[in-house]
N, C-alpha and C positions, 0 to 999 in steps of 0.2 A: 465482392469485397476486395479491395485493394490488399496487395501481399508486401506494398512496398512499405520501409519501414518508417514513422514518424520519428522523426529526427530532433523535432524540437520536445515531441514528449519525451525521447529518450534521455534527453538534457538537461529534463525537469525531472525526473525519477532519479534517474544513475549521475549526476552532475559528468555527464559524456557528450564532447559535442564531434560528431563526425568528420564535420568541415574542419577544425581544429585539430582533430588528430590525425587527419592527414596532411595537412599542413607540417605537425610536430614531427609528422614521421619522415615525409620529406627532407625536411632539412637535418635530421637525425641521418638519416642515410647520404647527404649530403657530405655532413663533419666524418663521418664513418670513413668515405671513402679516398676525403680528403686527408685524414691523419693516415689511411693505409700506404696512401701513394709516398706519405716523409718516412714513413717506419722503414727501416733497413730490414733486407730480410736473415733470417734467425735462420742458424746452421743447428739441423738437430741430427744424432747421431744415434740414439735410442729410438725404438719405434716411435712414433708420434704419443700416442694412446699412455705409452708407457712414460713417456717422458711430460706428457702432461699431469699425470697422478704422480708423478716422482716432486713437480714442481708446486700441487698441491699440498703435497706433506713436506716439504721444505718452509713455505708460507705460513703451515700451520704453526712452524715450533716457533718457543718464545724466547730463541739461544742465537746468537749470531756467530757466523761462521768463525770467528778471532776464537769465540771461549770456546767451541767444538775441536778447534786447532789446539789448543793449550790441554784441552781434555785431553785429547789423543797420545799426546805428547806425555803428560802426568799421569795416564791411566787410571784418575778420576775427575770425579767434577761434572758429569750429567746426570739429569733425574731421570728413574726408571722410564718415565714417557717418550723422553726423549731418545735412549736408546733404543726403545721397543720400534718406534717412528724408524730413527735410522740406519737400524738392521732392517728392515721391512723393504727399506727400498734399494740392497746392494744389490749394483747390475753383477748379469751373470759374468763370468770368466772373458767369454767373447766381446763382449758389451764393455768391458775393464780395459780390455788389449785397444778397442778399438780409441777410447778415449784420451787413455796413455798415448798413444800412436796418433793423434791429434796435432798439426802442424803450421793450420791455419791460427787466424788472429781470434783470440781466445774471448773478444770484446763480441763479436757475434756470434755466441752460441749462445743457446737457448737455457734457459733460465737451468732447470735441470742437468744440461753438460756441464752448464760453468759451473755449478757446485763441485757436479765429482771429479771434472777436471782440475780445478781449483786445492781441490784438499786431495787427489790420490797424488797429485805432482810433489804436493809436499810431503806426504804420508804416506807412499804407496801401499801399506801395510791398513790402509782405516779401517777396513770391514773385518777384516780380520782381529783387529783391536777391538772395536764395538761388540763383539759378539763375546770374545772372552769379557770385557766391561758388563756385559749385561748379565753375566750368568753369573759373575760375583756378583749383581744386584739381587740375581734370585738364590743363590744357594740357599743363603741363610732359612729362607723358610719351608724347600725341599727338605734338606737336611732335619731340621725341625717337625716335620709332619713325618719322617719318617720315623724321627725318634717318639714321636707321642703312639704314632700307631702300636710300635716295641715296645711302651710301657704299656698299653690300654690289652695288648697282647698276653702281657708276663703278668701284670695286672688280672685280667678275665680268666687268668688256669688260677692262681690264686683263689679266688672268690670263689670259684666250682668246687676248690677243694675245702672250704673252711666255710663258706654261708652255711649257717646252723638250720636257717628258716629251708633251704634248695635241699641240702640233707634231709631237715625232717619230711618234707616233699615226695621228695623221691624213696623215704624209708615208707612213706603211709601208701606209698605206688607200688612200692615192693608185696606190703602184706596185704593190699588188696589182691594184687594179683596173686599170691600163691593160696589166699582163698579162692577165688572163682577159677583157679586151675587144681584144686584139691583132688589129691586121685588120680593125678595124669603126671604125665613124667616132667610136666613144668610147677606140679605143685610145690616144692621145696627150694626153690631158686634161692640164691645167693645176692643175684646181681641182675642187672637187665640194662637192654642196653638202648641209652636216651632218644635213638630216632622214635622210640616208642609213645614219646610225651606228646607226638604230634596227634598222635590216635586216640588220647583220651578221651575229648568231648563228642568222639564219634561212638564209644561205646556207649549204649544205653543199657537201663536197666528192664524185668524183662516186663515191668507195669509200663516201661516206656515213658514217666515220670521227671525221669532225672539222669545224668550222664555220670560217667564213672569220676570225671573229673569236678564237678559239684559235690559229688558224693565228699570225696577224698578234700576239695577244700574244706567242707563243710567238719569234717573228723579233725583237719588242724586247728581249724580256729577253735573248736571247743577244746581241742589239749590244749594250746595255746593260752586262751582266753584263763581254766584253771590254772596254767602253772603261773602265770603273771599274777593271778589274784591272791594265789598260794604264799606269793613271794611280797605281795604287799597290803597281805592281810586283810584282801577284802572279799566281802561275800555276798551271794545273791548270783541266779542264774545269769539274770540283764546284766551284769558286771562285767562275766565272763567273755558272755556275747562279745560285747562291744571293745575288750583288751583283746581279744581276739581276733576280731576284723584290724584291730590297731595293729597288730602286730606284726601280720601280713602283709599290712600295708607296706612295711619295711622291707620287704623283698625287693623291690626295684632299688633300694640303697645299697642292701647285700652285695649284689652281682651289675650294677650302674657299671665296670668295668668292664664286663663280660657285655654287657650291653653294647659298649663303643667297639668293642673287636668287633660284633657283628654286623659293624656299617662298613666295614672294611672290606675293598673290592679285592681279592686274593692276585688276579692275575696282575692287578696293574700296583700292591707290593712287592710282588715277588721281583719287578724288575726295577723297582725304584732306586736301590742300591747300586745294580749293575750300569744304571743311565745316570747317573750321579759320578759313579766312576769313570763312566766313560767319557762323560764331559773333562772330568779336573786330566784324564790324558791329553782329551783334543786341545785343552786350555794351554798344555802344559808345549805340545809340540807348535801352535799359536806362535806363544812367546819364544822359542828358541827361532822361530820364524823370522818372527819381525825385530829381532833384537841379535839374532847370532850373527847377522854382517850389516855394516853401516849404508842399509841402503836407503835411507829418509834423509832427506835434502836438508830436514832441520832439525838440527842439534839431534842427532843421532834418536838415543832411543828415551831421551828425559827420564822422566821419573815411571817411566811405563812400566820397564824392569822391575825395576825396585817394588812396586806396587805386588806386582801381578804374581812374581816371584814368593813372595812373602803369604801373598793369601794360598798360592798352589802346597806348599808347606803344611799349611795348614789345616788344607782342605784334607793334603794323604793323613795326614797323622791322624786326624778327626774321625775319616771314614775305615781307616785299619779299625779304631775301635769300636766303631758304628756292624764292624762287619763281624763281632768278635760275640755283638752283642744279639746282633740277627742269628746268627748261630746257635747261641747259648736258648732265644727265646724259641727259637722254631724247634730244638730239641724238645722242651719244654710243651710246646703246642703240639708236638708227636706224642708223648707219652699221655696226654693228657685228653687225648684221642683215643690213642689205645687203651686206657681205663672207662673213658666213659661210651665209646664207639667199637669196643674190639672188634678188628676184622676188617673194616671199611675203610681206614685211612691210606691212602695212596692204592687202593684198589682200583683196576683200570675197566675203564667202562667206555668200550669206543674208541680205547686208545690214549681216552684224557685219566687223567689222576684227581684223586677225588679232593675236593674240596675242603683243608683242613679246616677251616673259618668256619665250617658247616657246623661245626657244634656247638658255637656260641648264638648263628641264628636258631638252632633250635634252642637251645636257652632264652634268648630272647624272643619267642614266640611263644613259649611255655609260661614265662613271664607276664606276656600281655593275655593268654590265656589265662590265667588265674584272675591278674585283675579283673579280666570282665566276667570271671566267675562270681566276685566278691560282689559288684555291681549289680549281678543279675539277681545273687541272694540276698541280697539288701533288701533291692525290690519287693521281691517276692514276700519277705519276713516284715517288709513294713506292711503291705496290704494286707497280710494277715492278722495285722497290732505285734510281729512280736519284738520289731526291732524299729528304733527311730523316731518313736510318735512323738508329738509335739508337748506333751504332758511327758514325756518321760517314761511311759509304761512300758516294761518289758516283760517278753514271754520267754523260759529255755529252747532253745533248739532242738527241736524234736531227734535226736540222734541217737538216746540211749535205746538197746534192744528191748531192754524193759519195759520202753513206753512206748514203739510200733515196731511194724513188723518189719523186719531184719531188708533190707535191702538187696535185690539177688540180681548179679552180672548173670553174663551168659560166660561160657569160658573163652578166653580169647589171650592170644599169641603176642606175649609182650616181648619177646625175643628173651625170654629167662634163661637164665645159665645156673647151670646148677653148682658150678663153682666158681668164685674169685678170680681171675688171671692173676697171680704173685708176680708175673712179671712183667707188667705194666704198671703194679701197684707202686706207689708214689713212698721212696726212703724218707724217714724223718728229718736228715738232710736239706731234701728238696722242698720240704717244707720248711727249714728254717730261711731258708736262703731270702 
């Protein structure tokens, strides 16, 4: 069999003819070599490599070099992209000198030199200006995300200390556990402390049936479900049931604030203030830079001053109180630690300091543990008829002592403290605030 290729089938399948594209390529390589020989050649001054991706993102913007001159000059006037672009491509310090220091005719350099030839001759100060320009483009919403985190912060010790639904919670965690510790020196606690909520679904009971944390939602929504019907005068077990899951449901609304602190990365807030600050100094010695001696070849220092001055002003005065407020809430998220964590917050472990935000993921874990408590006993109470049917029928919750047999923990270590801390506990003050 012939391995050579049909040429004319190929021409009728792929519309390709061989003879013709070598033909086209010829003469392509042809004009090719003929425009190389009139092209003058290009003086580059930047690495090759560099100076061709410099000349790329030059082509990409949709600004012409006049309104990028007038920017500079007014210390506004380009869109975030644009700055992002031409801070992206300032050459380094060497790569600056060398440009600057440029002597020949400025008509043959390479697309990339003439730029920054072009505009550092007129502005030697540009990249230096671009970069304070683009961080007044971003402060605003730094500034901004810090401040939301500060409320969702001061916000989430709030909610820990006032959700009625987390209270009653933690008050039906309380009396289980100084029941299943009855007799032992943990039986009479006071308080206990929340890493413990992470342990509930791992306790079982000892028919191995049901987990301590079913048990314990199962006890709320029945008080629940009575005191809601008590209050709106309705009756019938099914009633309760079902104000009772309703009610619960409510819990993600309670502490929705405490929620948001627990998306909160600790290590990369604690420095957001400090990298915030340190920008509006670097911004600030920038402009005494490029403005404290008339060295731009046009019109001095325009409206750059004026601009950049005004917003640095701004910036201190804005983040003194930003940093007044970081203080006041991080006190706040200390104490509020040591009420519900005593003993663990800034404990060192390796060296590192422990994780204050820690108490709100464990609230929000506790959280999504109950909902899928509520989920799981749904289930279970529909397939038994007692909760949900399509008709409507409902059964009570099998929860009074009177009607089975008493549910029995094993005893287990909820870190109980047999007394209060008074002083970590929270002034009436701190709660009005």
């Amino acid at each position: 069999m012939s391995s050579e290729v049909d040429d004319e089938l190929m021409e009728t399948l792929f519309g390709y003819s061989t003879t013709n594209k070598t033909q086209e390529r010829s003469k392509n390589v042809s004009t090719l070599t003929k425009s190389n020989s009139n092209t003058p050649t290009q003086i580059f001054i930047l690495e090759p490599r560099k100076s061709q991706n410099t000349a790329i993102v030059l082509r990409s913007l949709a600004t012409s070099r006049r309104t990028i001159l007038e920017a500079l000059l007014d210390g506004q006037g380009l869109s975030l992209e644009t700055l992002e672009k031409l801070t992206k491509i300032a050459p380094t310090q060497e790569e600056e000198s060398k440009i600057m220091q440029f002597n020949g005719n400025p008509e043959k350099l390479a697309d990339a030199e003439s730029f920054l030839y072009h505009i550092l001759k007129a502005v030697p100060t540009t990249f230096h200006r671009l970069k304070a320009m683009l961080f007044r483009y971003t402060y605003d919403y730094e500034v901004l995300q810090l401040k939301e985190y500060l409320q969702a912060l001061e916000m989430g010790c709030r909610e820990l200390r006032t959700s009625a639904l987390f209270l009653k919670l933690l008050e039906a965690i309380l009396k289980a556990g100084n029941r299943m510790n009855a007799g032992t020196s943990r039986g009479n606690a006071k308080a206990f402390n929340l890493s413990a909520l992470k342990k509930l679904s791992d306790v079982k009971s000892t028919d191995g049936k049901t987990s301590l944390l079913h048990f314990i939602v199962e006890q709320v929504v029945q008080s629940e479900g009575k005191r809601k019907a008590m209050y709106q005068r309705i009756n019938g077990e099914k009633e309760h049931i079902m104000l009772g899951f309703a009610a619960l449901d409510g819990l993600r609304d309670e502490v929705s604030e405490a929620k948001k602190a627990a998306s909160i990365e600790y290590q990369t807030f604690i420095t957001m203030y400090s990298n915030l600050n340190s920008h509006v100094i670097e911004i600030k010695e920038i402009v005494t830079k490029c403005c404290g001696s008339s060295n731009t070849s046009v019109d001095g220092c325009g409206g750059f001053l004026k601009e950049m001055k005004g917003f640095i002003e701004e910036c201190e005065e804005e983040l003194k109180v930003v940093k007044e407020e970081q203080t006041r809430i991080m006190d706040l998220v200390r104490k509020t630690n040591g009420y519900y964590l005593p003993g663990t917050f800034l404990s060192k472990d390796n060296g590192n300091l422990t994780n204050p935000f820690e108490l709100f993921v464990i609230v929000k874990d506790f959280v999504d543990m109950v909902d899928q408590a509520c989920v799981e006993l749904k289930k279970k109470m529909e397939k038994k008829g007692v909760v949900g049917t399509a008709e409507g029928g409902l059964e009570p919750l099998p929860l009074s002592p009177s009607k089975r047999v008493p549910t029995r923990f094993p005893n287990f270590d909820l870190y109980f403290s047999s007394n209060v801390l008074e002083s970590t506990s929270f002034s009436q003050s701190e709660d009005d605030s």
